[in-house]
C-alpha positions as CSV (number, residue, x, y, z in Angstrom):
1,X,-6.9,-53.5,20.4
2,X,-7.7,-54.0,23.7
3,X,-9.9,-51.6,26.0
4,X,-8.1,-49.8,29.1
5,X,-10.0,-48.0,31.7
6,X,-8.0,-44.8,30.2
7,X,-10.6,-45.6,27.0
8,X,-12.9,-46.6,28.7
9,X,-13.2,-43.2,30.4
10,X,-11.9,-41.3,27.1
11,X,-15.2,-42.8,25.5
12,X,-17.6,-41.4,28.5
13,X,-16.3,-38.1,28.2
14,X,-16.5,-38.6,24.6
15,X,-20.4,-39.7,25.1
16,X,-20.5,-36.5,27.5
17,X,-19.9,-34.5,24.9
18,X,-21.5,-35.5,22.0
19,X,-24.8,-36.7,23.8
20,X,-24.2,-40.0,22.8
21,X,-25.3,-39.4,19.1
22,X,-24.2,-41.3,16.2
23,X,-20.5,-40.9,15.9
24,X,-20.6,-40.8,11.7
25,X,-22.4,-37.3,12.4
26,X,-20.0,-35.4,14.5
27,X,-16.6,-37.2,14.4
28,X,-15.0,-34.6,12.9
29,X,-16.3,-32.1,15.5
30,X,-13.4,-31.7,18.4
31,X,-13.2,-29.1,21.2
32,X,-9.4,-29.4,20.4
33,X,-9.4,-29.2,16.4
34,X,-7.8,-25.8,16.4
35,X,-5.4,-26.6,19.0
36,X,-2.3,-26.6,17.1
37,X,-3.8,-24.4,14.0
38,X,-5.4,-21.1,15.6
39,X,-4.8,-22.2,19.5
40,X,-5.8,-18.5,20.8
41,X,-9.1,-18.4,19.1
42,X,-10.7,-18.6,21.7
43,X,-8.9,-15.8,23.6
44,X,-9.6,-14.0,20.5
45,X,-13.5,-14.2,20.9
46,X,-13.1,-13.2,24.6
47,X,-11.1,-10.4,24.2
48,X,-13.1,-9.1,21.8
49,X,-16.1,-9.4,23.2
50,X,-14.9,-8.6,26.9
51,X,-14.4,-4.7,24.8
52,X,-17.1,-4.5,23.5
53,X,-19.7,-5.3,26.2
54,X,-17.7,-2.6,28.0
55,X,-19.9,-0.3,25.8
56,X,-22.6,-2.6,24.8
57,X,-23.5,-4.9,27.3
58,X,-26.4,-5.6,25.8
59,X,-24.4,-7.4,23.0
60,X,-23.5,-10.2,25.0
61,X,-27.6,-11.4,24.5
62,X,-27.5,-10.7,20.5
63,X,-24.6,-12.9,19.9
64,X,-26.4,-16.1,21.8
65,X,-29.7,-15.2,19.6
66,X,-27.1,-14.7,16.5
67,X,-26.3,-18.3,17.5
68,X,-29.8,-19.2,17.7
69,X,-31.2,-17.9,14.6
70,X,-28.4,-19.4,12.7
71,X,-28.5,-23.3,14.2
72,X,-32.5,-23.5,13.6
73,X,-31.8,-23.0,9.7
74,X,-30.2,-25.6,7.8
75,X,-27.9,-26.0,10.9
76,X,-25.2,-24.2,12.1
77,X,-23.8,-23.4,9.4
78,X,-23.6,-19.6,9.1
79,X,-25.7,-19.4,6.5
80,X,-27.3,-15.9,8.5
81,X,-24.3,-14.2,7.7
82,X,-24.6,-13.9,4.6
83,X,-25.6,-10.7,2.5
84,X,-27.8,-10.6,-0.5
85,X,-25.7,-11.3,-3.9
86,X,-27.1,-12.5,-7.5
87,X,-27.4,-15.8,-6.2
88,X,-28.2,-16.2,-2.6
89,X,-31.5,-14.6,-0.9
90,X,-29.9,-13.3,3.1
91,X,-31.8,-14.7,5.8
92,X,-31.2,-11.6,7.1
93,X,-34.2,-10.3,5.0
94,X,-36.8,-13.2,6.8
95,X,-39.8,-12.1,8.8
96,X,-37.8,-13.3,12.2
97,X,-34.3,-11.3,11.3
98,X,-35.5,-8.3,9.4
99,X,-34.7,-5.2,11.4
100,X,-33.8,-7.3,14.6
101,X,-30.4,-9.2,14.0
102,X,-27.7,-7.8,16.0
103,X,-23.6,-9.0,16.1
104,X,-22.6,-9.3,12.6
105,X,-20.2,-6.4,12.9
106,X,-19.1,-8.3,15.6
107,X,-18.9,-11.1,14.2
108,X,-16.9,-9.6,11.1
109,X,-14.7,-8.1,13.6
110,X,-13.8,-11.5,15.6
111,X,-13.2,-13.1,12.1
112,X,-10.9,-10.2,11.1
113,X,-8.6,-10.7,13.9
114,X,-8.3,-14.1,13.5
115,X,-7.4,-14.2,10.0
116,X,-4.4,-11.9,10.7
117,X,-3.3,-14.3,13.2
118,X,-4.6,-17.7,11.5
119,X,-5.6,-17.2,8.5
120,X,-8.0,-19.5,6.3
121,X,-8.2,-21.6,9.1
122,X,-11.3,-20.6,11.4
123,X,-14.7,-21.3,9.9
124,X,-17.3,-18.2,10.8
125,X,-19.5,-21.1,12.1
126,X,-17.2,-21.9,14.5
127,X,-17.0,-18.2,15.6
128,X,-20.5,-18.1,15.9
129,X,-20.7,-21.0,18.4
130,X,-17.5,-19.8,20.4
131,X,-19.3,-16.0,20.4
132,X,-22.3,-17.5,21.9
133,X,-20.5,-19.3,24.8
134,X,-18.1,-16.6,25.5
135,X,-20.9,-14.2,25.9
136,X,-22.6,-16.6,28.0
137,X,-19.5,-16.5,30.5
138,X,-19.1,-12.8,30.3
139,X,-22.4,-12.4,31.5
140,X,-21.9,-14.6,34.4
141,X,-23.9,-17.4,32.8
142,X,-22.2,-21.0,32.4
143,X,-19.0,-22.0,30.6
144,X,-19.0,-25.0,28.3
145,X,-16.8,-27.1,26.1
146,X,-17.2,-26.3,22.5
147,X,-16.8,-28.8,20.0
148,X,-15.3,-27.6,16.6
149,X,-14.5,-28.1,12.9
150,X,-17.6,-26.7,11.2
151,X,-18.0,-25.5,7.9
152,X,-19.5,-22.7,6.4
153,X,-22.2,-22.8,4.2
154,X,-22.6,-22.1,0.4
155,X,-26.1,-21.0,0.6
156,X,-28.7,-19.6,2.9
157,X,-32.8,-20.1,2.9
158,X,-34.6,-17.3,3.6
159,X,-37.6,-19.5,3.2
160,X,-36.6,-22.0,5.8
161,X,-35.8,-18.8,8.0
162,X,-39.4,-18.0,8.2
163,X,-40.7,-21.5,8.8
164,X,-38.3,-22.7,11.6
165,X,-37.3,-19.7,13.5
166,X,-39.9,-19.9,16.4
167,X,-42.0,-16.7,17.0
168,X,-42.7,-14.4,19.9
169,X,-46.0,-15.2,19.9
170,X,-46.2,-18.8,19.2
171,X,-48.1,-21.7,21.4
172,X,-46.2,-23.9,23.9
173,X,-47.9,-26.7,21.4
174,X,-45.5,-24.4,18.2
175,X,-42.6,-24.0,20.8
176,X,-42.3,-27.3,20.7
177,X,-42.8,-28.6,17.5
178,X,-40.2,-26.3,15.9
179,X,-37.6,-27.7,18.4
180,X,-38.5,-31.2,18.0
181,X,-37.5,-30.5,14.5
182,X,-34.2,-29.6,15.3
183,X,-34.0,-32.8,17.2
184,X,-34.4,-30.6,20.7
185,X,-36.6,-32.1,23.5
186,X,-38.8,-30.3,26.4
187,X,-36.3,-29.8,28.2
188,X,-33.9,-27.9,25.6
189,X,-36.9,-25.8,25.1
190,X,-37.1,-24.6,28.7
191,X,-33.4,-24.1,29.0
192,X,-32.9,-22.6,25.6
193,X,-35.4,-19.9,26.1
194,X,-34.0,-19.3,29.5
195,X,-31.4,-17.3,27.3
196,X,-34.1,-14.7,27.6
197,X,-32.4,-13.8,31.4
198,X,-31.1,-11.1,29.3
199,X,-31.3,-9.3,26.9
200,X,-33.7,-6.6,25.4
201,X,-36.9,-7.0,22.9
202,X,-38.8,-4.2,21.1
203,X,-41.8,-3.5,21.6
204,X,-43.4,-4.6,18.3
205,X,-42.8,-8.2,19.4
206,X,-44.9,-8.3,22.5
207,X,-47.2,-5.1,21.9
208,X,-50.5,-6.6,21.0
209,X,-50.3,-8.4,24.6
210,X,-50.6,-5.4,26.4
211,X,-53.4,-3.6,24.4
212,X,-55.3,-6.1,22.3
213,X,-54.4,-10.2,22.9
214,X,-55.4,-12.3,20.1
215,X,-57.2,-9.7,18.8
216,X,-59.9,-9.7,21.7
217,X,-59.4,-5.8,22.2
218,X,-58.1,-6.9,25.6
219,X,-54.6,-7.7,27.4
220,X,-53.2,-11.1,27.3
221,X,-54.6,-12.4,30.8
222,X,-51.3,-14.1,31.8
223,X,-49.6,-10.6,32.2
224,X,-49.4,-9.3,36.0
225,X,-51.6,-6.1,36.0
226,X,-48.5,-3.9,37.2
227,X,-45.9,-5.7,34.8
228,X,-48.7,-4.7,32.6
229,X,-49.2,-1.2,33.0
230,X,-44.7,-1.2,33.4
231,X,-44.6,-2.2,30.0
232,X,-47.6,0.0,28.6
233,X,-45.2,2.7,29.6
234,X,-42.2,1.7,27.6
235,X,-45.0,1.1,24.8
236,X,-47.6,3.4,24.2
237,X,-50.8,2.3,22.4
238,X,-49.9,3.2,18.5
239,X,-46.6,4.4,19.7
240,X,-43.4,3.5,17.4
241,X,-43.0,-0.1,18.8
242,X,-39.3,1.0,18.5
243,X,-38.9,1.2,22.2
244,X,-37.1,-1.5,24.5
245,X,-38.1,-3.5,26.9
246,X,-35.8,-5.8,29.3
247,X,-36.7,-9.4,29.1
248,X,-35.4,-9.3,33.4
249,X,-35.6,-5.6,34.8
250,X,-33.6,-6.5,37.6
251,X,-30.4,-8.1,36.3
252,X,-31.3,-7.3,32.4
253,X,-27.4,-7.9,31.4
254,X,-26.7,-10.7,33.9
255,X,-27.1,-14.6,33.2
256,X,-29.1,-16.2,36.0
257,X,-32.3,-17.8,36.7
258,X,-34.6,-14.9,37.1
259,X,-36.4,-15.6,34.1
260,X,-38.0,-18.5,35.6
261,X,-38.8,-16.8,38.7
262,X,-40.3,-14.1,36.4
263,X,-42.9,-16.2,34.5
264,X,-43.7,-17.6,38.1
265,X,-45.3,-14.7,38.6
266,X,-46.8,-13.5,34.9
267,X,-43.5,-11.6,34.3
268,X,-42.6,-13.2,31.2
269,X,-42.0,-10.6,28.1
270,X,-43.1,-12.5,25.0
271,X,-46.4,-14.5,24.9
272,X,-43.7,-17.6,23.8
273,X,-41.9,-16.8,27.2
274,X,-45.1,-16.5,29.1
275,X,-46.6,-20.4,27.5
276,X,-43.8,-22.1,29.1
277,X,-45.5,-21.7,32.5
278,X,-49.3,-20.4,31.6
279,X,-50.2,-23.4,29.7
280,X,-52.6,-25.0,31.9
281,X,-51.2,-29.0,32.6
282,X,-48.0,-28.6,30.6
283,X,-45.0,-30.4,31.4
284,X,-42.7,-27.4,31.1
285,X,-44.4,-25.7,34.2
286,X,-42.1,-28.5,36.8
287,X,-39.0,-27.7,34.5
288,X,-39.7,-23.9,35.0
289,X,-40.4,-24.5,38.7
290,X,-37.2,-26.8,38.8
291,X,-35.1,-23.8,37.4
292,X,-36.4,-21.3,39.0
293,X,-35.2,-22.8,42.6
294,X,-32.1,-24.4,41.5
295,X,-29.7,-22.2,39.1
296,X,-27.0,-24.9,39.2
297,X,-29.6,-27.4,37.2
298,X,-30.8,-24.6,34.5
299,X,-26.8,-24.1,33.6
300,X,-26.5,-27.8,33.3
301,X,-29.1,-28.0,31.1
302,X,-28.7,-25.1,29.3
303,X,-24.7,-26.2,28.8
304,X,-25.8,-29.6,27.3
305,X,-28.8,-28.2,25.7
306,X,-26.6,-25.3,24.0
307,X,-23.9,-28.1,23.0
308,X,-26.6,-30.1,21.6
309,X,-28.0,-27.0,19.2
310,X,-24.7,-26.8,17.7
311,X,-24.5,-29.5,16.4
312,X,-27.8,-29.5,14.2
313,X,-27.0,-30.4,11.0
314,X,-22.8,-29.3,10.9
315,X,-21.5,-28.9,7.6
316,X,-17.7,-30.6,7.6
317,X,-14.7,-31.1,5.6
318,X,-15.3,-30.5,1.9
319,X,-19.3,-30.6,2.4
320,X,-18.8,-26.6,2.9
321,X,-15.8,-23.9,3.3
322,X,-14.3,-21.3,5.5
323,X,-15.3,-18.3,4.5
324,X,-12.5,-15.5,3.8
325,X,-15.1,-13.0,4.8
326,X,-18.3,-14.1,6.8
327,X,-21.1,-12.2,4.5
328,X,-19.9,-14.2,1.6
329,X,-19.1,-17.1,0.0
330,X,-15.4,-17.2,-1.3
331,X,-16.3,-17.4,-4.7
332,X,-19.0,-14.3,-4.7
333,X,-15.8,-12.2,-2.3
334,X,-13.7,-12.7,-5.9
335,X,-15.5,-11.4,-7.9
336,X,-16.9,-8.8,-5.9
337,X,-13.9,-7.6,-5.2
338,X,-11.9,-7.0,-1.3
339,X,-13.3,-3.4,-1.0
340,X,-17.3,-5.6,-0.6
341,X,-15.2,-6.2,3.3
342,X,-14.8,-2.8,4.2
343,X,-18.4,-1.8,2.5
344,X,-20.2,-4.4,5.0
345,X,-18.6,-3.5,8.0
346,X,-19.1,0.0,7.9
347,X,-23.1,-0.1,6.7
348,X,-23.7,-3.0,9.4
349,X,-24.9,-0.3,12.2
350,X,-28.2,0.5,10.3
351,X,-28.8,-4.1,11.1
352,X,-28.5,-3.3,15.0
353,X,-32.2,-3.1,16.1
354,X,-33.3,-5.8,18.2
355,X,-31.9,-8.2,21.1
């Protein structure tokens, strides 16, 4: 069959969107596959979500990290969902998640709706990625097209949750070898952790920089002395480490490029925030200095770089399922019986700790 310009441009949009990867890996992936199956899904997510940030804006930040700490473990999959049963060990439970994941009641509450309205149709992975970007837009950050048609997962790995899952004190050399892993480049890394524009940590994961850096006895050195005595505030020495902390004080529920202007000046949160700049001759600092000046290029990259996460490792067709309920596989939700729903949903608000 001949090629028309009509194909010709169908196949650079197609390149657009899939990064010009190899087709075999995300063929199956379309921004239109629920178009004639669920075709409000995505209205779905955004009503949803548009409630709840009403009361929670802070939630809009927790569903991108949700995202995040699901994609950098055997893909995105949503393999974090899932609970503890006889057979599969929650991510949940890993060093990087205890204590700190917050959305899955969210999350359950999206799939809910859409299985009255489409049901056995929309994969929790999928929900996962459309969360992420609606939450994105909600906070005035970018919009972006999602591709779609993942699968869940049958398993999880806690283990491979504590190995990949970057830390908040990790190296700019770290940073980026646990995103080359994931097939993400400089670049991704800068834009990814530029989700940080909002958002909230606790203090046990940046508290040692303010009192004793690398166990020196002494503040980190990148920290601007007021930011630093700000923060000693909102975290006492041998205080609970409970406390919160904006990642951006002034626009802590917005999407927009303060972060960068922020670790300009030794205002970045987390050590890992903080590397992307301090690190003396690293090639992040023109990306950072780039963003910082130019928003319109930070949402471009962080679009394609956020389009490019989820793809890592998709699970399609009969390689995985779509979960009835997203803290369990199908066939554990049998035999544990329909009440297991209604159980998880209502002891989900002791999970809601961290960002």
């Amino acid at each position: 069959m001949k090629y028309s310009i009509a194909n010709s441009l169908l196949c650079i949009v197609f390149l657009g969107l899939f990064g010009g990867l190899p087709l075999s890996s995300y063929a199956q992936l379309s921004p239109t596959f629920y178009s004639k199956t669920c075709p409000n899904v995505s209205s779905i997510v955004t009503d949803i979500l548009t409630n709840v940030s009403k009361t929670d804006p802070r939630m809009l930040a927790s569903l991108v990290r949700l995202h995040f700490h699901d994609c950098f473990v055997q893909g995105c999959d949503a393999s974090v969902l899932l609970n503890n049963t006889a057979t599969i060990e929650s991510e949940q439970d890993a060093p990087p998640n205890s204590n700190s994941l917050r959305g899955l009641d969210v999350i359950n509450n999206i799939k809910t709706t859409v299985e009255k309205s489409c049901p056995n149709t929309v994969s929790c992975a999928d929900i996962l990625t459309l969360a992420a970007q609606a939450a994105s837009v909600l906070a005035k950050g970018p919009s972006w097209i999602v591709p779609l048609g993942r699968r869940d997962s049958f398993t999880a790995n806690r283990t491979l949750a504590t190995v990949n899952l970057p830390a908040p004190f990790n190296t700019l050399d770290l940073l980026k070898s646990a995103f080359a892993k994931q097939g993400l480049n400089t670049t991704d890394l800068v834009a990814l952790s530029g989700a940080h524009t909002f958002g909230r940590a606790h203090c046990s994961l940046f508290v040692d920089r303010l009192y004793n850096f690398n166990r020196t006895g002494s503040p980190d050195p990148t920290l601007d002395t007021i930011y630093l005595q700000q923060l000693r505030n909102i975290c006492p020495n041998g205080g609970p480490n409970t406390n919160l902390s904006s990642f951006d004080p002034t626009t802590p529920d917005r999407f927009d490029k303060n972060y960068y202007s922020n670790l300009q000046v030794k205002k970045g949160l987390l050590q890992s925030d903080q590397e992307l700049f301090s690190t003396s001759g690293a090639d992040t600092i023109k990306v950072v200095n780039k963003f910082s000046s130019d928003q319109n290029a930070f949402f471009e990259s962080f679009k394609e770089a956020m389009v490019k996460m989820s793809k890592i490792d998709v699970l399609t067709g009969t390689k995985g399922e779509i979960r009835k309920q997203c803290n369990f596989i199908n066939s554990e939700l049998t035999e544990l019986g329909l009440a297991t729903m209604t159980q998880q949903e209502s002891s989900e608000d002791g999970i809601l700790s961290s960002i």
